[in-house]
matplotlib code that plots the C-alpha trace (Angstrom):
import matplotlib.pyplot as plt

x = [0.0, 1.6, 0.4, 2.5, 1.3, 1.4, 4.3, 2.1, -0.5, 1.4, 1.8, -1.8, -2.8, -0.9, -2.4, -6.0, -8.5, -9.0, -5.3, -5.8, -8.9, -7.7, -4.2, -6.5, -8.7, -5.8, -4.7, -8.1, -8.5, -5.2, -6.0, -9.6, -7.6, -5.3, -7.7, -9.3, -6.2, -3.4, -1.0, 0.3, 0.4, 4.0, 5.1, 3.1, 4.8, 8.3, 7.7, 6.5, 9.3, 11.0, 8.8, 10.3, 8.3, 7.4, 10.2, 12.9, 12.1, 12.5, 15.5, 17.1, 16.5, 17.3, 20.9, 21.3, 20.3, 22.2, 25.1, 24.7, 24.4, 27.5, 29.6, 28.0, 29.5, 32.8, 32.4, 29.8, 29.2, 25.4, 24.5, 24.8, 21.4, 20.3, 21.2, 20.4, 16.7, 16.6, 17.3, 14.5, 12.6, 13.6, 13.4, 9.3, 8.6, 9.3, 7.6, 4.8, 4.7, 4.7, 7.0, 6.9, 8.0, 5.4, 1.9, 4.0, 5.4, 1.8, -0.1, 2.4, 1.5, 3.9, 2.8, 3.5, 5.1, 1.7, 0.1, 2.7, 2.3, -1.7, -1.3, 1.4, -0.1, -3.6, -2.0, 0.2, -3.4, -5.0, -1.9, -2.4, 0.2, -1.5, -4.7, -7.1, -9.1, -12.4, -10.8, -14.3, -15.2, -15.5, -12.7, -14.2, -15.0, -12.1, -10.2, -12.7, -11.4, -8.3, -7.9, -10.1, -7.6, -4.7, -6.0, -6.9, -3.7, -1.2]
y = [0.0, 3.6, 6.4, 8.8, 11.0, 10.7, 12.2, 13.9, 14.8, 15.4, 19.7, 19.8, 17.5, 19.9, 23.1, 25.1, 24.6, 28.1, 28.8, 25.0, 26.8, 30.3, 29.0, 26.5, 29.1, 31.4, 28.4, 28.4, 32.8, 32.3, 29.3, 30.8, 34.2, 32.7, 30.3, 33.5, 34.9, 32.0, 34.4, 34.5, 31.3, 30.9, 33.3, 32.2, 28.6, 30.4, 31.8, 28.5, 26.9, 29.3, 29.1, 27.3, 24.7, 24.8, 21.8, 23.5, 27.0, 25.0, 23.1, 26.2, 27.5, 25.0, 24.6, 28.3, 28.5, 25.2, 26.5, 30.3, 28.3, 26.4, 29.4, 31.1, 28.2, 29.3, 32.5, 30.9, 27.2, 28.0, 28.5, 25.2, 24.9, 26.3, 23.5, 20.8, 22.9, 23.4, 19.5, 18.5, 20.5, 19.4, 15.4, 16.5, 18.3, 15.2, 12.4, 14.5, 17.3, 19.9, 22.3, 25.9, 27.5, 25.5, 27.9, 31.1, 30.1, 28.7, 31.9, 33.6, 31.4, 29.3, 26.4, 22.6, 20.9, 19.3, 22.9, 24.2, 21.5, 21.0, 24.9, 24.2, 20.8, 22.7, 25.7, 23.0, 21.4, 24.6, 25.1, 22.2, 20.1, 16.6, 15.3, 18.2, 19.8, 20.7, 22.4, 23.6, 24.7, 28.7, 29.6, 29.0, 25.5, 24.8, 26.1, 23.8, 20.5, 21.6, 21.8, 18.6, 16.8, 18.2, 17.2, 13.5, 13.2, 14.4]
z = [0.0, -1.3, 0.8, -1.2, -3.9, -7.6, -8.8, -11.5, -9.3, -6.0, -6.2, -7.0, -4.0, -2.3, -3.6, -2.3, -5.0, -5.5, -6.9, -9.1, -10.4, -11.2, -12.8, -15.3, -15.7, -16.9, -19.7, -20.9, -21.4, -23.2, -25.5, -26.0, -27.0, -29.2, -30.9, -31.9, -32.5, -34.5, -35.2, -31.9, -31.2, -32.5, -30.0, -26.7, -27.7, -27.9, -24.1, -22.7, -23.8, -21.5, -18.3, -15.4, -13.7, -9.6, -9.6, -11.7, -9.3, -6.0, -7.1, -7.8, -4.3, -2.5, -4.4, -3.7, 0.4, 0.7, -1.0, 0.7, 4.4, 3.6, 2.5, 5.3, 7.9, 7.2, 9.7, 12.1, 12.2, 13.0, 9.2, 8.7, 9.9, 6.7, 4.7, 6.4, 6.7, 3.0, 2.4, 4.9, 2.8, -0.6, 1.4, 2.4, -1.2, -3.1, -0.9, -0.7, -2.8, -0.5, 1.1, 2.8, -1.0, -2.8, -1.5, -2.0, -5.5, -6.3, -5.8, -7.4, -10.6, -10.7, -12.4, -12.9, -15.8, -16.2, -16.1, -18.7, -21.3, -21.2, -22.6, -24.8, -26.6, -27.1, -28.5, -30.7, -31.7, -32.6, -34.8, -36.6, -35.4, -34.6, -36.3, -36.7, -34.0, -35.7, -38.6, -38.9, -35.8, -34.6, -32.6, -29.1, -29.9, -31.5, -27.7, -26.2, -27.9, -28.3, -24.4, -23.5, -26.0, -24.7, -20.6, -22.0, -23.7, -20.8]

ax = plt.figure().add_subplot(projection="3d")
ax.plot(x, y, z, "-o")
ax.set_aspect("equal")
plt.show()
């Protein structure tokens, strides 16, 4: 029996509903805005491809405290508390999916891998990249199947 989190699911688990909700509700305004606008699809794919992830964001941190604390340790030995804090944290975050950064970083909009690539596949189906999305649709359809494919599919 596996009382630990999905991996895939674990940040969301972890997160109030209300932030879930708004950040999905922010893919959909931009896949509904682009849908009715395709010319800037090219360019919203260009800065997803640049967005870090919650995980990417956290490992970053951590490295840097941990590394600060140590540096820190070689004028008082107390900062070594910091990075033996920070890997508790980083231990906790990835058995359960949850840390003290993770609420903060969340309502800030920070988003999941998950998050990130439901937007970027639908924007990628509207596009035209895999088998057509209603070719024939109007533009707030086509958003519509192009995100309930993209949620099925990841």
């Amino acid at each position: 029996m596996n009382t630990l989190p999905k991996t895939e699911s674990r940040i969301m688990e972890n997160t109030s509903e209300y932030i879930n909700e708004r950040l999905n509700r922010e893919i959909e305004v931009r896949v509904f805005y682009l849908a009715q606008n395709p010319d800037q699809i090219d360019a919203r794919l260009d800065e997803l491809d640049e967005e870090w992830d919650i995980e990417r964001l956290l490992q970053t941190q951590a490295a840097g405290l941990s590394l600060f604390g140590i540096l820190m340790a070689s004028h008082n030995r107390k900062w070594l508390l910091l990075p033996f804090a920070v890997a508790g944290f980083l231990l906790q975050h990835a058995l359960q999916g949850w840390c003290p950064p993770v609420p903060i970083l969340r309502r800030l909009g920070v988003r999941t891998t998950r998050e990130i690539n439901i937007e970027r596949y639908a924007l990628k189906a509207l596009r035209g990249d895999f088998e057509q999305v209603g070719s024939d649709l109007e533009p707030t359809q086509k958003a519509k199947a192009a995100l309930a494919s993209a949620q099925r599919h990841l």
